[in-house]
Structures are given as structure tokens and as C-alpha cells.
C-alpha positions as MATLAB code, in Angstrom:
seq = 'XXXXXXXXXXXXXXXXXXXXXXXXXXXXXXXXXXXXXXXXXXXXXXXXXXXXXXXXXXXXXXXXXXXXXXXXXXXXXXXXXXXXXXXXXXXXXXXXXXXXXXXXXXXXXXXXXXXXXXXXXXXXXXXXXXXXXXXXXXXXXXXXXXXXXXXXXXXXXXXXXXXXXXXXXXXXXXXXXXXXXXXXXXXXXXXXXXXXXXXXXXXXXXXXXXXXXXXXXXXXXXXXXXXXXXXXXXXXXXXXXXXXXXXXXXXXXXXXXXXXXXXXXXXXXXXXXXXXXXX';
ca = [
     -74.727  -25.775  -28.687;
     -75.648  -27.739  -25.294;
     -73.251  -29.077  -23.347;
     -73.051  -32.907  -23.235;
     -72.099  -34.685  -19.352;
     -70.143  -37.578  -19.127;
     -73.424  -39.407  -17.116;
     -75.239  -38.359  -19.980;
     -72.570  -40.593  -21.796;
     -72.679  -43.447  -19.406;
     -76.142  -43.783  -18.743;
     -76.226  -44.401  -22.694;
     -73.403  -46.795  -22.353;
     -70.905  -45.752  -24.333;
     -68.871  -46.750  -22.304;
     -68.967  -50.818  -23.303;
     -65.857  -51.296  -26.176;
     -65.217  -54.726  -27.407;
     -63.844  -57.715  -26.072;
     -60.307  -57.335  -24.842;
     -59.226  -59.564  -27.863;
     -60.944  -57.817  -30.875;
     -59.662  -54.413  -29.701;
     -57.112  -52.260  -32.613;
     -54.153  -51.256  -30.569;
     -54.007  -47.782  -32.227;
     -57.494  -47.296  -30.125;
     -55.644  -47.794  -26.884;
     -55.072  -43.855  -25.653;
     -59.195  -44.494  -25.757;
     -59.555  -47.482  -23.752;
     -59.855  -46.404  -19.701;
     -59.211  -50.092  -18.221;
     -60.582  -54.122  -19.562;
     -63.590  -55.654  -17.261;
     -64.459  -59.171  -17.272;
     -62.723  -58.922  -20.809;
     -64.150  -56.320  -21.886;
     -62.798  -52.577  -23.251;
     -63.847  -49.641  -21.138;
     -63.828  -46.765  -23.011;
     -62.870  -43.601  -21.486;
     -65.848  -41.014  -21.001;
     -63.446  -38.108  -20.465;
     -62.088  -38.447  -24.697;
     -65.579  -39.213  -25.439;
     -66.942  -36.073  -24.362;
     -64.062  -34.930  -25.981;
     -64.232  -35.991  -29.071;
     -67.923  -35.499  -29.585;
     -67.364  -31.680  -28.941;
     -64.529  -31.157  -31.238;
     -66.588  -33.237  -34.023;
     -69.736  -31.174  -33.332;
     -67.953  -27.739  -33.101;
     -65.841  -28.505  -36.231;
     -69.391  -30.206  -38.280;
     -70.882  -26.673  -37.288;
     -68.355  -24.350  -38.877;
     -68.689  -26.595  -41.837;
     -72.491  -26.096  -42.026;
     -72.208  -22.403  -41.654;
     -70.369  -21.894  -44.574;
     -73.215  -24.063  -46.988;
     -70.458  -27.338  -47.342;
     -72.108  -30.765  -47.677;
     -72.648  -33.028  -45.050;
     -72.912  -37.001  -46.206;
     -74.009  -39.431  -43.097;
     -73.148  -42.982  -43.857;
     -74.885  -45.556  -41.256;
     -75.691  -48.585  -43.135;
     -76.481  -51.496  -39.888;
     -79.622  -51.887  -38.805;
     -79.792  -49.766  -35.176;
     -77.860  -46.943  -37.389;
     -80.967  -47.012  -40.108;
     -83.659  -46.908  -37.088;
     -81.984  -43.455  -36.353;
     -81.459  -41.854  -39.074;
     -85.162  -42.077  -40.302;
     -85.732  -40.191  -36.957;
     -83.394  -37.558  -37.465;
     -84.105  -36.989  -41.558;
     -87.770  -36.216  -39.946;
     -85.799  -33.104  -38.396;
     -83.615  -32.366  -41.603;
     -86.204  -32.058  -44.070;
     -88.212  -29.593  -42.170;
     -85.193  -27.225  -42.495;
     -85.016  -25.603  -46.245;
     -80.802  -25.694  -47.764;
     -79.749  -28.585  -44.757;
     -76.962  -29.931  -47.241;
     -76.887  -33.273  -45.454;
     -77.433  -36.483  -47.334;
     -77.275  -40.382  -46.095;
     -76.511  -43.784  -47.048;
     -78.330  -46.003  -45.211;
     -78.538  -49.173  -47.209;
     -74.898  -49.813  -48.726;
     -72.203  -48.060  -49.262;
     -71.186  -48.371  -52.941;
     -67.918  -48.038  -54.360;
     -66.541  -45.067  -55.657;
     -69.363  -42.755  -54.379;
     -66.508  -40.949  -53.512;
     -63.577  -41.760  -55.684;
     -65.257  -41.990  -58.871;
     -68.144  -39.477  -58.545;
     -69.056  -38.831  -61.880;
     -69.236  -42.478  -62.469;
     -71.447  -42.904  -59.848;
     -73.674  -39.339  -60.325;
     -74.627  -41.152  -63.442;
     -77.119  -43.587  -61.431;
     -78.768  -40.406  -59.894;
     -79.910  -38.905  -62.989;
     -81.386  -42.741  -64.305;
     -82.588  -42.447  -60.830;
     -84.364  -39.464  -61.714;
     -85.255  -40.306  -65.203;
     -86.942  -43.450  -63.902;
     -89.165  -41.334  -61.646;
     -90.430  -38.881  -64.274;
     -91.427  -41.746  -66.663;
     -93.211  -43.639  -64.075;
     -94.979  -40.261  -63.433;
     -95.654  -39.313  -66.884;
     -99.080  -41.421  -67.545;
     -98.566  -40.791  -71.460;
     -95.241  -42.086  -71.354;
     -96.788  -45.025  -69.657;
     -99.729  -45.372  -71.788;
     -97.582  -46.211  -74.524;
     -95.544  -49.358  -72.841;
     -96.615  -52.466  -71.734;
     -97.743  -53.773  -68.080;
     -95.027  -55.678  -67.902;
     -92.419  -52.663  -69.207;
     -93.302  -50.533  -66.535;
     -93.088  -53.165  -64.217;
     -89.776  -53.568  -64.909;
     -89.406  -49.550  -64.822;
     -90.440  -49.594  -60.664;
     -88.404  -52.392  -59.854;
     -85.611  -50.913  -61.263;
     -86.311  -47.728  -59.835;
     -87.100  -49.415  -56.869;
     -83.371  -51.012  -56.444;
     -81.435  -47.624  -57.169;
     -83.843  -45.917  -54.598;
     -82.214  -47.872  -51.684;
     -78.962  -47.561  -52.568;
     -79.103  -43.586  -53.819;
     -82.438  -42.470  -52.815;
     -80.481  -40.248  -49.938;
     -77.814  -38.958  -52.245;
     -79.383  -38.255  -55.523;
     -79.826  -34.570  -55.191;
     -75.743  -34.426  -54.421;
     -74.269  -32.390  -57.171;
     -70.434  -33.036  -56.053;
     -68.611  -34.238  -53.100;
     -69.450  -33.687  -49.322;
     -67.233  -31.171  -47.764;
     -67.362  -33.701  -44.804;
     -68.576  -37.278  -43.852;
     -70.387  -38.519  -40.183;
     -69.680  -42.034  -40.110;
     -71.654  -44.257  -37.906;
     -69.291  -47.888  -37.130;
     -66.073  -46.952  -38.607;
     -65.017  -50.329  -38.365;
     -68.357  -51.582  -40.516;
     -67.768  -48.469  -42.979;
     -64.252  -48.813  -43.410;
     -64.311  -48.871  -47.297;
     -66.277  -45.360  -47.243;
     -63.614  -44.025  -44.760;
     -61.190  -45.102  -46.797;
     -62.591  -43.594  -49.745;
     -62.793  -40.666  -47.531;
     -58.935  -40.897  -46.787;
     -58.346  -40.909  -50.373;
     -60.080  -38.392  -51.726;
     -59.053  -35.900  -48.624;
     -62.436  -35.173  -47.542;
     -62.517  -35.008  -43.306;
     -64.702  -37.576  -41.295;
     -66.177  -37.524  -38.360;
     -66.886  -41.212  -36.667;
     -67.893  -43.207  -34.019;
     -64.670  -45.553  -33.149;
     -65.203  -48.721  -30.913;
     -62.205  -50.286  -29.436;
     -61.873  -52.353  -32.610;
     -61.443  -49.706  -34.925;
     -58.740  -48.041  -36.411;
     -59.190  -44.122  -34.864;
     -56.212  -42.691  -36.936;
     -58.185  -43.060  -40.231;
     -60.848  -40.510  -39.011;
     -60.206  -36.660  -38.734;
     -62.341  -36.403  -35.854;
     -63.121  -39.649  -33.806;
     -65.864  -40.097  -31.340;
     -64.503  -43.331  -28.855;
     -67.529  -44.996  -28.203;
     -69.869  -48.055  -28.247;
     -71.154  -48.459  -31.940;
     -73.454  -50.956  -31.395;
     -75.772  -50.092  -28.217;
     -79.012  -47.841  -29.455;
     -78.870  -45.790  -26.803;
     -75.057  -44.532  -27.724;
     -75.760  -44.264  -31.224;
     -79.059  -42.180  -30.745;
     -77.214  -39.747  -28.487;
     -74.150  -39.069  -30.091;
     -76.041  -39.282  -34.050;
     -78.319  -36.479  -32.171;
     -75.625  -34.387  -31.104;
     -74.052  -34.307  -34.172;
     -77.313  -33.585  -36.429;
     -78.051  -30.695  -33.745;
     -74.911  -29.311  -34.162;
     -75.175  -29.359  -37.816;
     -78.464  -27.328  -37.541;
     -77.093  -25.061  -35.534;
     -74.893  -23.960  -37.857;
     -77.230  -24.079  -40.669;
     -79.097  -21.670  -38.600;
     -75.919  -19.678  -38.552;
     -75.904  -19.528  -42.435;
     -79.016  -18.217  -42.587;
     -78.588  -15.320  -40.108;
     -75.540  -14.297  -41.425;
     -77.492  -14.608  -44.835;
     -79.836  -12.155  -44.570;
     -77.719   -9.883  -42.228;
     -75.446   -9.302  -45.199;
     -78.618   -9.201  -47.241;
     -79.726   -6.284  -44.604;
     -76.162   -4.533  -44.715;
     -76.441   -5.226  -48.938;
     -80.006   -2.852  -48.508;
     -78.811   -0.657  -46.286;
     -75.436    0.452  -48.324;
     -77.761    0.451  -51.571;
     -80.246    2.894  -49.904;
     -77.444    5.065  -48.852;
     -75.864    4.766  -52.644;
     -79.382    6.056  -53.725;
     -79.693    9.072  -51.047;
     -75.884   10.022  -51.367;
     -77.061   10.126  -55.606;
     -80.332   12.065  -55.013;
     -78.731   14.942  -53.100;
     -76.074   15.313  -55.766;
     -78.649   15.630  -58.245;
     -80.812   18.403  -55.964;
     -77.177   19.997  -55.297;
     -76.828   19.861  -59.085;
     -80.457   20.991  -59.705;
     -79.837   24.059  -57.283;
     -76.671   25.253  -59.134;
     -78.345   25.454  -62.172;
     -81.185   27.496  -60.566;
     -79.155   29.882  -58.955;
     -76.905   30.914  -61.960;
     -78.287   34.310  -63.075;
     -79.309   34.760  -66.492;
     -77.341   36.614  -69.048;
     -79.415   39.874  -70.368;
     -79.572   40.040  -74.203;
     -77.760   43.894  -74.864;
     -79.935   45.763  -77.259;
     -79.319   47.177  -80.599;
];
């Protein structure tokens, strides 16, 4: 994983917190000093952070858990499509977003919520199936795509998620506080960027940062997916060498059985016959 610099950091200013009067005092061992009124945020437990969130998403990728990104304001959405163009191209990435709204109990009351995925789904087949169409009306399967339409936004990026995430990357804390929250409740470990107004000691791993500047959010969002790759990599790898050392002990099982057969076959051969005594 490449190293990230702290000018790196600053020239993508995330640096800039909040005005001095918005700011959450549990973020103050984040804060550096207040200019013109406004929160500096201290490079040093950026970099910091950032690491420990992208060494700690990477483990989690190597061994297959779930990644769910949640980035639901408008520079966050800009992003993501971006990076998804780099996810998909990877086969098993386990990572799955929210980018429209977060909705209630995606986390809390899964099951509940898993059952808009498969009308989701159900939707999609029918308007696919022309026979199935042939026998409505216009105005029926109208009704049909906007429907579909409406549950696309707000599960097209977590429809294919069979349970809970083994983690969450939350972009804006403070904006996403009711999925870190959930998050909280259910146990499951975030990962988030925390401005000065947000509340740090909800988040497993906080990232101190600006949350609104593109430039911050495109760095640190990149990190994070690259680090998640990275791992997935690793998974892979460590797939098929323990596929290789799975072949390799089978082949020896097989050799290790054909010589005790020839051994066997041998022994046979070389026990002398018994001569029939004659009358």
C-alpha cells in the first residue's frame, strides 16, 4: 500500500474544519489551532488515521468480509461513480454503496429491509420477460419501471448483499449519523471521515478531515478503495496458493498410493509357487 504525505494532505485541503463555533468538543485532540474562526485540523492524526483505517479495511478484505460505503451528498456521489468504475472490473470485490439515502434499518432490521432487494429483483425480471409484458397493459408496466425505478436509487448498490457488511466507510459522519449509529448498534466497525463538527468517538476508525472540499474527499475515498483492493488481491493469491498446496498434497496422496500398490503388486510376484506333490 503507498504511502500517503502530509502535503499530499494539504494540498487537498484537508486541512479546513468548521467554523470555530460548529466544532464537537470530543473532536478537539484533532483540531491543530482556529484561523480567522476557523478549525485547523491536524495533518499529523490525519495521516494517521487514514493509515490505520486503510491497513485495518485491508485485513478485512483479505479474509472475503463485506465492505458497505455510505456517501449520500452530492461531491460524495461524484466519487463514488468514479471509483465503482474500478470495483466492478475486479470479480468477488464485496463492496457495496449507498449513494442516494440511507434508509432505516438497512442495518438493524436487515431482513426487513432484504425484502425490497428481491421486489427489486423481481421487478427487473418482469420488465425483461416480454411475455410477461405482453400480457399487461401500457399503463401496468409503466407503473412496473417507475416503481422499479424508485427502489433502484435507494438499493440499486446493495441488492446483491446477502447479510450484513463486516465493515462500513462512511463519507460525512456528521451527515450519516443515523447509519453510524445503526452501525454502533449492531457492532459492526466504521471507518469515517470526521470534520471538526462531528462526533469521532462513534467511529472505530476516524479519518479527521475536511468532508466537504472535493479534493479531500477524492483522496482519502481513493485511498481507502485502493486499500480495499489490495487486499482483495491478497484473497485471491492466498486463494489459489492453498488451491496449489491443495494439488500438490493430492498428487503426493496419489504417488504415496501408487507405490504401495506396485510394492503390493511385487510381493505377490515374488512369492514362489507351491508344487502340487504327486500321487
Amino acid at each position: 500500500m503507498k504511502t500517503i504525505s502530509l502535503e499530499e494532505l494539504l494540498e487537498a485541503g484537508c486541512h479546513f474544519g468548521h467554523q470555530v463555533q460548529r466544532a464537537n468538543p470530543k473532536a478537539r485532540e484533532f483540531i491543530f489551532e482556529a484561523r480567522d474562526g476557523i478549525h485547523i485540523i491536524d495533518l499529523e492524526k490525519t495521516k494517521e488515521g487514514l493509515e490505520d483505517a486503510a491497513n485495518f479495511l485491508k485485513e478485512v478484505a483479505r479474509k472475503n468480509g463485506k465492505l458497505l460505503v455510505v456517501g449520500t451528498k452530492r461531491q460524495a456521489q461524484e466519487i463514488l461513480r468514479d471509483e465503482r468504475k474500478k470495483i466492478d472490473e475486479v470479480d468477488g470485490h464485496n463492496m457495496y454503496f449507498v449513494t442516494k439515502r440511507w434508509i432505516g434499518g438497512t442495518l438493524s432490521n436487515f431482513q426487513e429491509v432484504a425484502k425490497n432487494f428481491k421486489k427489486l429483483k423481481d421487478l427487473k425480471e418482469k420488465l425483461q420477460d416480454k411475455h410477461a409484458r405482453a400480457t399487461y397493459t401500457k399503463k401496468e408496466v409503466s407503473k412496473w419501471d417507475k416503481e422499479r425505478a424508485k427502489l433502484e436509487s435507494f438499493y440499486g448498490g446493495i441488492g446483491d448483499m446477502t447479510d450484513a457488511p463486516a465493515a462500513i466507510f462512511i463519507i460525512d459522519t456528521h451527515n450519516e449519523h443515523v447509519a453510524a449509529g445503526e452501525a454502533l448498534k449492531m457492532r459492526v466497525p466504521t471507518v469515517g471521515i470526521t470534520d471538526t463538527n462531528s462526533d469521532p468517538m462513534i467511529i472505530s476508525y476516524p479519518i479527521p478531515a475536511n468532508d466537504d472540499a472535493v479534493g479531500s474527499l477524492r483522496l482519502i475515498t481513493s485511498y481507502i478503495i485502493d486499500a480495499w483492493l489490495e487486499g482483495n488481491k491478497l484473497k485471491g493469491e492466498e486463494a489459489k496458493k492453498a488451491e496449489a498446496a491443495k494439488q500438490k498434497e493430492e498428487k503426493k496422496a496419489a504417488e504415496k498410493e501408487k507405490k504401495t500398490e506396485e510394492k503390493s503388486v511385487e510381493k505377490l510376484a515374488e512369492k514362489p509357487k507351491v508344487k502340487k506333490e504327486s500321487k
